[in-house]
C-alpha positions in Angstrom: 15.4 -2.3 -3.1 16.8 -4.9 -0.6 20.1 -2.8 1.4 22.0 -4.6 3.6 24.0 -1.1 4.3 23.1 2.4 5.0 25.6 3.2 2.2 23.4 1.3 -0.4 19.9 2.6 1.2 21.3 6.4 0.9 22.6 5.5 -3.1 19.2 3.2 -4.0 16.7 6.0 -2.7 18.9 8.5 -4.7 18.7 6.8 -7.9 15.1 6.9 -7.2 13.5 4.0 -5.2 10.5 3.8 -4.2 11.1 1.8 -0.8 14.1 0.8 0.8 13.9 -2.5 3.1 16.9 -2.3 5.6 17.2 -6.0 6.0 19.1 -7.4 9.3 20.1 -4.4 11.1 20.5 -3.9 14.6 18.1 -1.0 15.9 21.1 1.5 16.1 22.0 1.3 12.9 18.5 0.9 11.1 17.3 4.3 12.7 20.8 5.9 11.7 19.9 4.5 8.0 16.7 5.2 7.9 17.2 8.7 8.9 19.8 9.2 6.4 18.3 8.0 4.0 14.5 10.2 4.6 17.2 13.1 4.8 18.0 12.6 2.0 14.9 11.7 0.2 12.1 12.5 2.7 9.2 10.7 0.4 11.3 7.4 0.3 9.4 4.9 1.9 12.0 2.5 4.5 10.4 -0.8 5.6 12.4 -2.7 8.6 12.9 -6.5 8.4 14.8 -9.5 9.0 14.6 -11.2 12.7 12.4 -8.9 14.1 10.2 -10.8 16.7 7.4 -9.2 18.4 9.3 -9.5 21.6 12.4 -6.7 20.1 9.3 -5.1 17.6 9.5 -1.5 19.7 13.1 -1.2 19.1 12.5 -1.4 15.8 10.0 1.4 15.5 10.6 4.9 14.9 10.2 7.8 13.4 11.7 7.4 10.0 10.4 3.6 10.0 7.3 3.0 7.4 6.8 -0.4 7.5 7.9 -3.4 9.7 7.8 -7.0 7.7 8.3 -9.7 10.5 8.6 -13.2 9.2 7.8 -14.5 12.4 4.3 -13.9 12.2 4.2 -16.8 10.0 6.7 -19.4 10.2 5.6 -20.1 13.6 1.9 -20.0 12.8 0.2 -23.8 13.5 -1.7 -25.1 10.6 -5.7 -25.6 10.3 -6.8 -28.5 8.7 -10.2 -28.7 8.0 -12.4 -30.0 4.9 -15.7 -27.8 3.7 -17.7 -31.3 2.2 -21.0 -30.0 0.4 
């Protein structure tokens, strides 16, 4: 479940999610989420994402984090074009 608030992580991992993606929060206040919401429900999975570039990725990182989705890793990926002809 998508939480833009560490209100709505804490209530979505109550009702039982599975994972909680803490989408656009500054590093202060994802680890403070993310914290409260593994206090709460320690096998809650949270997943970090939303502008994270590899540049700011370690402030991002920590130990309540599961997973880190960075957009970035693809929208400024350069295309390949190539043929296979047989």
């Amino acid at each position: 479940i998508e939480c833009s608030s560490e209100a709505a992580a804490v209530a979505a991992a109550a009702a039982g999610a599975d994972i909680v993606l803490l989408d656009n929060f500054n590093p202060q206040a994802l680890h403070e989420a993310a914290g409260a919401v593994k206090a709460s429900r320690p096998h809650t999975l949270v997943e970090a994402s939303g502008g994270i570039s590899l540049g700011a990725l370690p402030h991002f990182l920590g130990p309540h984090i599961d997973v880190v989705s960075m957009g970035s890793l693809t929208h400024g990926a350069a295309a390949l074009d190539f043929a296979l002809k047989l």
